[in-house]
LOPA-865522 format. One record per residue (C-alpha): y, z, x; residue number from 1. Coordinates in steps of 0.02 Angstrom, whole numbers, plus 50000, padded with zeros to 5 digits. Layout:
<sites>
site py Y pz Z px X i NUM .
...
</sites>
This chain:
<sites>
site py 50000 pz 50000 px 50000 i 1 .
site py 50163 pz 50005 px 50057 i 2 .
site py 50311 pz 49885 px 50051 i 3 .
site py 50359 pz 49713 px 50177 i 4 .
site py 50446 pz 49752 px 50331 i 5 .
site py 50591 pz 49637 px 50265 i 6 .
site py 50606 pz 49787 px 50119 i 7 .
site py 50591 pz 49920 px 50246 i 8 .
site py 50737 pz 49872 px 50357 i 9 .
site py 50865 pz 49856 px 50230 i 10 .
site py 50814 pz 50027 px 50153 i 11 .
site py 50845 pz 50092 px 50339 i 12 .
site py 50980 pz 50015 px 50360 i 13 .
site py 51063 pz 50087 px 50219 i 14 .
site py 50992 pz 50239 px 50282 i 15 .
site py 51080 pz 50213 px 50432 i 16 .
site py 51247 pz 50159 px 50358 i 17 .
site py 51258 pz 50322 px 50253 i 18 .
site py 51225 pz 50440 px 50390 i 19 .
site py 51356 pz 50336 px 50483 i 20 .
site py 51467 pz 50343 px 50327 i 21 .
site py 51442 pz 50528 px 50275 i 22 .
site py 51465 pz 50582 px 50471 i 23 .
site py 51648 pz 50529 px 50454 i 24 .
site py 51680 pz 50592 px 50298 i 25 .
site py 51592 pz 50763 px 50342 i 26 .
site py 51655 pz 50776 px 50508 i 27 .
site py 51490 pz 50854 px 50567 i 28 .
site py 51335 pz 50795 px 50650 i 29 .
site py 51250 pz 50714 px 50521 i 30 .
site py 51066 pz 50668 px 50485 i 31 .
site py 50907 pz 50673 px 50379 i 32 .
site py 50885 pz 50866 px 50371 i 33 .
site py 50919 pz 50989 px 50220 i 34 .
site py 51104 pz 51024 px 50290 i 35 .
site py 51149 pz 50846 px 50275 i 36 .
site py 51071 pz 50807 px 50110 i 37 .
site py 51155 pz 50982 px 50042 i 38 .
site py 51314 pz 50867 px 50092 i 39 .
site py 51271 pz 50718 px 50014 i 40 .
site py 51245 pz 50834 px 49831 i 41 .
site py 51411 pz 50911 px 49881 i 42 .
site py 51482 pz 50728 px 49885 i 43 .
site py 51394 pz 50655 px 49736 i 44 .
site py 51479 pz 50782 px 49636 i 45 .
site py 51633 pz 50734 px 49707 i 46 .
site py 51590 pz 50582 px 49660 i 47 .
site py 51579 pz 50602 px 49471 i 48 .
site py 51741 pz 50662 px 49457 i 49 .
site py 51806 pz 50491 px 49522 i 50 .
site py 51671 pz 50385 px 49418 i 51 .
site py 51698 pz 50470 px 49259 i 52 .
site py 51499 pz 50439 px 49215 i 53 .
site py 51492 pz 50280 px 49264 i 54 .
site py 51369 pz 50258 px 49406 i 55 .
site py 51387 pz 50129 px 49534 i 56 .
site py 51228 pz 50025 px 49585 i 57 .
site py 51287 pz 50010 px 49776 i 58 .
site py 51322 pz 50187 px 49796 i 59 .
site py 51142 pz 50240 px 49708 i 60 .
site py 51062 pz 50132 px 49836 i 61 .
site py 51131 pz 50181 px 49986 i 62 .
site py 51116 pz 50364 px 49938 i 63 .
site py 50927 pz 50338 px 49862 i 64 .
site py 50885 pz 50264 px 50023 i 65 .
site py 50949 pz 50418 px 50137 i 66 .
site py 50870 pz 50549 px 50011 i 67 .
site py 50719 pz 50430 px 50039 i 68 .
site py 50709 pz 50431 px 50221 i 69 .
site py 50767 pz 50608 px 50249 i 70 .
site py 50601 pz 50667 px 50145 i 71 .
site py 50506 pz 50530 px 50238 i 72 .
site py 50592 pz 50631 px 50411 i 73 .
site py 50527 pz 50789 px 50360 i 74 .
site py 50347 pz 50722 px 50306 i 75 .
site py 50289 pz 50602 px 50439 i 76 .
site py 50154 pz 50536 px 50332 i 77 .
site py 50262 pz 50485 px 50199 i 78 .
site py 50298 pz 50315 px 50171 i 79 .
site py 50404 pz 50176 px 50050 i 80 .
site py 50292 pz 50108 px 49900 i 81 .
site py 50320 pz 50023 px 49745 i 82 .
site py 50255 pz 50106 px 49577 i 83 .
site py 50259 pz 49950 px 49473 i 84 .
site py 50321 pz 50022 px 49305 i 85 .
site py 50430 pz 50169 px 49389 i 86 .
site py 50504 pz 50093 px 49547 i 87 .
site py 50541 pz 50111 px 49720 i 88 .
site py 50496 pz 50289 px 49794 i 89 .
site py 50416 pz 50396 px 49921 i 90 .
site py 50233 pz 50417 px 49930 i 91 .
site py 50133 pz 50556 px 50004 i 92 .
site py 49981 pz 50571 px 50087 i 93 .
site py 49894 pz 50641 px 49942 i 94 .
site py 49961 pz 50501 px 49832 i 95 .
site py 50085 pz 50594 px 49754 i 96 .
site py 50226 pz 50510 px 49725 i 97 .
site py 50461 pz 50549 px 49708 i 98 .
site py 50584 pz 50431 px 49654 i 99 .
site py 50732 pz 50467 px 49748 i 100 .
site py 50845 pz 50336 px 49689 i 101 .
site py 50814 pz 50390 px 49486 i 102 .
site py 50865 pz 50557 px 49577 i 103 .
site py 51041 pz 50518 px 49637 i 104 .
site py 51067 pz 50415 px 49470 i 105 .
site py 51034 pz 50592 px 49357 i 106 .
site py 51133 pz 50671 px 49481 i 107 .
site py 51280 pz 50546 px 49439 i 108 .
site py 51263 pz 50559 px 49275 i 109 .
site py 51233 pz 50738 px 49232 i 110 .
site py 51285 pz 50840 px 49378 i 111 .
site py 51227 pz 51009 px 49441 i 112 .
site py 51270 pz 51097 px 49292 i 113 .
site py 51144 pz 51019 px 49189 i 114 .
site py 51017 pz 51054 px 49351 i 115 .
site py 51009 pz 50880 px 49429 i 116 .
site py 51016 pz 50919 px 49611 i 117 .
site py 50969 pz 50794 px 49756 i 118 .
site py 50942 pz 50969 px 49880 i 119 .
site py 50846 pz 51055 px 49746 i 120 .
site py 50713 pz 50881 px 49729 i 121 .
site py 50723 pz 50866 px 49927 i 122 .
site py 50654 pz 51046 px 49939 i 123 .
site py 50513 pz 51023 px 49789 i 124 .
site py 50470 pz 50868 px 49873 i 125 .
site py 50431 pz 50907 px 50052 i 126 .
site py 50376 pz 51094 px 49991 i 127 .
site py 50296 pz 51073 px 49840 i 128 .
site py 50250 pz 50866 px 49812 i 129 .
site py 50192 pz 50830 px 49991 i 130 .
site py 50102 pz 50977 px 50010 i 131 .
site py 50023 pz 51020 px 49822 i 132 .
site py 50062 pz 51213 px 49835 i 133 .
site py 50238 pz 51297 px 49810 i 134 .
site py 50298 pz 51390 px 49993 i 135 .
site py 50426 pz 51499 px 49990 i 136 .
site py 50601 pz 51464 px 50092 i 137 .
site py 50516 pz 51541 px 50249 i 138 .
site py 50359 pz 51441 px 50217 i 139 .
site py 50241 pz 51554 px 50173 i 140 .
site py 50135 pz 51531 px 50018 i 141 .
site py 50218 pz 51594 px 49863 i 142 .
site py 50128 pz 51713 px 49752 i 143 .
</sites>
């Protein structure tokens, strides 16, 4: 499974040009770790003020594609594949799949205060998804 390598590059590419983007506008060191994508919810709220519910296909895609390859940073084994009826997402070794750009688009739309948070489904994914079991912030198992 998987997608082409064409596919791949542009989604790390936009990858790239967010981190890039984001860097400037943070004025921080910037990357695919929790920090960063806290950031990037921080923005997207920002970002609803100015879009006034309207959601902006360029700006889902370049953000879908960081959340995307930040989980894919913190679980090696996860790759880019296609779920025909859902979309473009991030699968897990155990087969397990997230949709990170339907993510940023609910964050757009709804906000935090309806509990649509890009840093709350970054943290279910690589600690609850990827692994099939709920840890705990330190990483031990939760009760």
């Amino acid at each position: 499974m998987g997608i082409d390598a064409e596919r791949q590059q542009m989604i790390r590419s936009n990858a790239a040009f967010a981190i890039e983007e984001m860097g400037e506008l943070a004025g921080v060191a910037f990357g695919f770790n929790e920090g960063s994508v806290a950031w990037v919810e921080g923005f997207i709220e920002r970002q609803r003020e100015v879009l006034q519910g309207d959601t902006s296909e360029g700006l889902v895609n370049v953000l879908g594609c960081y959340l995307g390859e930040a989980i894919i940073a913190a679980v090696p084994d996860a790759t880019w594949d296609e779920e025909p009826q859902i979309g473009l997402g991030v699968r897990f070794a155990n087969g397990d799949m997230v949709f990170p750009f339907a993510k940023v688009t609910k964050q757009l739309r709804e906000g935090l205060a309806t509990g649509e948070s890009v840093l709350s489904f970054y943290n279910v994914s690589i600690g609850y998804v990827a692994t099939g079991q709920l840890g705990s912030a330190d990483g031990s198992e939760a009760p």
